[in-house]
C-alpha positions, 0 to 999 in steps of 0.5 A: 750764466745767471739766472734770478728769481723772486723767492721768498729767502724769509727764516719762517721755514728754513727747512723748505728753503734747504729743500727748494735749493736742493731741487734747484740742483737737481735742475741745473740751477747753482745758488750763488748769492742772495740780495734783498728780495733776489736769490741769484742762481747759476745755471750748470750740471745738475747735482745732487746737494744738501743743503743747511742754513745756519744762525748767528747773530752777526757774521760767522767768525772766519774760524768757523767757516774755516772749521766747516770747509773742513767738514765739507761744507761749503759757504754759499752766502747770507740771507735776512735775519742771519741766515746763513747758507752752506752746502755739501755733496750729497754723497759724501759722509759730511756730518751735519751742522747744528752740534754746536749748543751755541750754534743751536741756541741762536738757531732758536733765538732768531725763529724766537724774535723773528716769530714775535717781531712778526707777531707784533706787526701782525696785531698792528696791521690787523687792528689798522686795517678793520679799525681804521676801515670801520671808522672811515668806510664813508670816506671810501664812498667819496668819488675824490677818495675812492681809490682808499679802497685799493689801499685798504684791500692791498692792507689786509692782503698783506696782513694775511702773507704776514700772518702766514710767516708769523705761523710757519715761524712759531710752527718752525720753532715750536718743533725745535724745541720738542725735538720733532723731525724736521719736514724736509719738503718744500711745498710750503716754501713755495706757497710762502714763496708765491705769496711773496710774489703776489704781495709786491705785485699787490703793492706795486699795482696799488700804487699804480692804481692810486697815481692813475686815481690822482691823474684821472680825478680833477675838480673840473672833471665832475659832472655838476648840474643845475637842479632845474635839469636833475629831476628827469635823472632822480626820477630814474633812481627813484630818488629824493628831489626837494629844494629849500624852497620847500623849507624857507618861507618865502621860497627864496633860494639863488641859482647855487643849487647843484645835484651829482649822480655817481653810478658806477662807485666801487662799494654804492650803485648809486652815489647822489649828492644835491646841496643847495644855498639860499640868500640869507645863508640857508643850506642843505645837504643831502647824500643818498646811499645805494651800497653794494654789499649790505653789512657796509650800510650799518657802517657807513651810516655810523661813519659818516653820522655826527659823533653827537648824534643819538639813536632815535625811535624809527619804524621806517628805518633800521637805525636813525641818528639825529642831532640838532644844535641851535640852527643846525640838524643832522640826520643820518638813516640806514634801511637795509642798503640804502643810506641816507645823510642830510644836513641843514643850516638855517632858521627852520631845522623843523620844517627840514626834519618834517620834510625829511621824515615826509620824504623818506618816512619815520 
């Protein structure tokens, strides 16, 4: 009967690997052939077995295999990277593989490529996954784009299985070359092997997570209330309430103002969005920031900010950027957890930043 197992069947540690298939002997499981991310084993008697896995480049010539058999050891089958599995009766003076120099070479070139090919993948995803992070953290407090979130966690999970192969590799192969006493345990395999594990069950329930985010998230779905009905529920945040009749001087603005309370967003206790449109093409957008862990605040403030946008001296707050152009204003504030974005389209960019600083101090 065969029986399969997820295991890691990476070269990062090969001398785990010939351990772990020779525990699974001694429990009765027989390796028989390994697929992608399958190593199929046949349940039978226990036995006592060595194992050792070989390199070559491309497939071993059947003069070898032939010469091996001869020896005692007996093909078993290939794993990635050329990987190559033999096994032997543990009771049998069968001399060990790796004496030919050219056998041995490879050996060391395969842990080599597979060390730097790991470490270049390592470099990338490191430098995507706190980059990207930091320049689009804003768009992860987004209702529409939250479940970037997922992502960007399943992202630096994997990184981190990553970085461990590249370090048991360059570990492998550093011990190679000095000569040192291969480890014959397969505590780390089994580690690696876990990790394995966990990163495809990561990459599997992210999407899942994802295609619910899409399912779930519909236009229609989001709870928009005309302001004449929002000033009960900003009052309970505590939270700004101003319309451009504030702003404009006759006080005109059309029934288009709508407000948006998120309070349960993964990274902000509290998300509020209020626009509001007048008649001779006015408007005004505010976001207000409650995030959940603090060092984000700084963050999400830089994201989101205009990319014009300069420093301004500020006693209220810890950092605040401000641009304006013709009839345009932005201004973006960061005061300990709490962010503030707003922008204003209109004749009165002055009359907006005074009721801003008004609102929330200067």
């Amino acid at each position: 009967m065969l029986t399969k197992r997820i295991i890691s069947n990476e070269i990062y540690d090969p001398c785990g690997a010939e351990t772990y298939f020779e525990e699974m002997e001694r429990k009765g499981l027989r390796l028989q052939y390994a697929g992608w991310r399958l190593l199929t084993f046949e349940r039978g008697e226990p036995r006592e077995m060595r194992y050792r896995i070989a390199y070559w480049k491309d497939e071993l010539p059947e003069d070898l295999v032939t010469l091996y058999a001869d020896c005692g050891w007996e093909y078993v089958t290939m794993v990635k990277c050329s990987a190559h599995v033999f096994r032997a009766p543990a009771s049998t003076d069968v001399p060990e593989l790796h004496t030919d120099g050219e056998i041995e070479a490879q050996h060391y070139r395969c842990i080599r490529r597979t060390m730097i090919r790991t470490a270049r993948m390592n470099i990338l995803l490191l430098a995507f996954a706190f980059g990207a992070l930091w320049r689009i953290i804003g768009i992860l407090f987004m209702p529409r784009y939250r479940w970037m979130l997922v992502e960007m966690v399943m992202l630096v999970l994997l990184t981190g299985y990553s970085v461990f192969q590249s370090f048991r590799a360059w570990q492998y192969w550093k011990n190679l070359r000095r000569g040192r006493a291969k480890r014959r345990s397969s505590t780390m395999y089994r580690v690696g092997s876990w990790m394995e594990r966990a990163a495809w069950l990561i990459v599997i329930g992210a999407q899942v997570i994802n295609l619910a985010g899409i399912v779930h998230y519909k236009p229609e779905n989001q709870v928009w209330v005309p302001t004449t009905q929002m000033a009960a529920q900003v009052d309970a945040y505590d939270l700004p309430y101003f319309t451009l009749q504030d702003i404009e001087p006759d006080g005109a603005a059309d029934g288009q103002s709508t407000g948006d309370i998120y309070t349960h967003e993964p990274l902000s206790r509290v998300l509020y969005l209020w626009e509001s449109d007048a008649p001779d093409g006015a408007r005004l957008e505010l976001s207000y920031y409650d995030a959940r862990i603090p060092v984000t605040a700084p963050a999400l403030a830089k994201s989101i900010r205009v990319d014009e946008s300069k420093p301004v001296q500020t006693d209220a707050f810890d950092v605040l950027y401000r641009y304006q152009r013709a009839e345009t204003l932005f201004l973006t504030a960061c005061q300990g957890r709490v962010v503030v974005d707003m922008t204003y389209w209109g004749e009165h960019p002055d009359k907006a930043e005074a009721l801003f600083y008004e609102t929330f101090g200067r």
